[in-house]
C-alpha positions as CSV (number, residue, x, y, z in Angstrom):
1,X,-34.8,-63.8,-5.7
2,X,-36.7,-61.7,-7.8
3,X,-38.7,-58.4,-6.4
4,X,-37.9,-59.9,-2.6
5,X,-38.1,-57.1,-0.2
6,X,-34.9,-56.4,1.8
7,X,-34.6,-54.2,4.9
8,X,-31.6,-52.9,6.0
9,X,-30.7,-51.0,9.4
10,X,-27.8,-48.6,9.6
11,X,-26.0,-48.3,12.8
12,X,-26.3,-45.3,14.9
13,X,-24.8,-42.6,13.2
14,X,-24.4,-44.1,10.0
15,X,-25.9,-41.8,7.1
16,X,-25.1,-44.0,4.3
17,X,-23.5,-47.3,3.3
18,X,-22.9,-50.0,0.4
19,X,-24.7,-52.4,-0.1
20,X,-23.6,-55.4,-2.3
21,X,-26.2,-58.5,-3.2
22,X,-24.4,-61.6,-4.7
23,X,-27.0,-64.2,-5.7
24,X,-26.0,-67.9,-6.5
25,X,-27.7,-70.3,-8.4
26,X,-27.0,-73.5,-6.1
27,X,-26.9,-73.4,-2.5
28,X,-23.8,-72.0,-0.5
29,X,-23.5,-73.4,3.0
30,X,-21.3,-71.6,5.7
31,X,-19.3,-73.6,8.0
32,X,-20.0,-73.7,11.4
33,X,-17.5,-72.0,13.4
34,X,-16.4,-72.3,17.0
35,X,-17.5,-69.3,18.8
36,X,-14.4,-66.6,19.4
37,X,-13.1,-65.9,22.9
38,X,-14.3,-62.4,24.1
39,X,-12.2,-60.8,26.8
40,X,-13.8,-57.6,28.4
41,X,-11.9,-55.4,31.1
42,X,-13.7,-53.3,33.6
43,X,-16.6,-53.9,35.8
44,X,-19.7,-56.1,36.1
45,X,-21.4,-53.9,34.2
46,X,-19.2,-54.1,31.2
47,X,-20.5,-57.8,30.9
48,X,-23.7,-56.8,31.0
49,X,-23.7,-54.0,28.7
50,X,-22.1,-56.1,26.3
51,X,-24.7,-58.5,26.6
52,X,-27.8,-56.1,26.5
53,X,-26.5,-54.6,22.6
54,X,-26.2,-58.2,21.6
55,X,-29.7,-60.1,23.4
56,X,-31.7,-58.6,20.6
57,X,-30.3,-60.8,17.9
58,X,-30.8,-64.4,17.9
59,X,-27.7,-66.0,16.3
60,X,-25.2,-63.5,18.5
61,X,-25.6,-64.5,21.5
62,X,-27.5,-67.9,23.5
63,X,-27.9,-67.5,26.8
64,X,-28.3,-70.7,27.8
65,X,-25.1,-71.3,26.1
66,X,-22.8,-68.0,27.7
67,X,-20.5,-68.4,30.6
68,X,-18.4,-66.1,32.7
69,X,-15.1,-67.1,34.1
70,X,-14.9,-65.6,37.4
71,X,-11.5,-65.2,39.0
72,X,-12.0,-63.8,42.8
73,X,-8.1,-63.3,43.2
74,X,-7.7,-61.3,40.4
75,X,-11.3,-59.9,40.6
76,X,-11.9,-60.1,36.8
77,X,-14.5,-62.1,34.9
């Protein structure tokens, strides 16, 4: 990994931050994890803020692969 460029974006607000680079000499495979259970509270448009900040990355969030539970009785998704 020599002299590979890096880019790094801070979240809004964020002035400053560390920054730690571990590099391994064989390869180090994460497991793939069931996705977690997200419960929002509010309106419809909570869901769908929620999704707009996450669409922009690939590996957050699939559409094709999303579902909302819709309970009429209760009125919550």
């Amino acid at each position: 990994m020599e002299n590979e460029k890096m880019q790094v974006n801070f979240a809004p607000g964020m002035t400053e931050a560390t920054l730690r680079v571990i590099e391994l000499h064989e390869e180090n495979e994460l497991p793939v994890l069931e996705p977690d259970k997200v419960e929002l509270a509010g309106t419809i448009g909570s869901v769908h803020e929620f999704l707009l900040k996450r669409i922009s990355e690939k590996e957050q969030i699939n559409q094709k692969r999303c579902y909302i539970l819709v309970d009429r009785e209760k009125m919550t998704l």
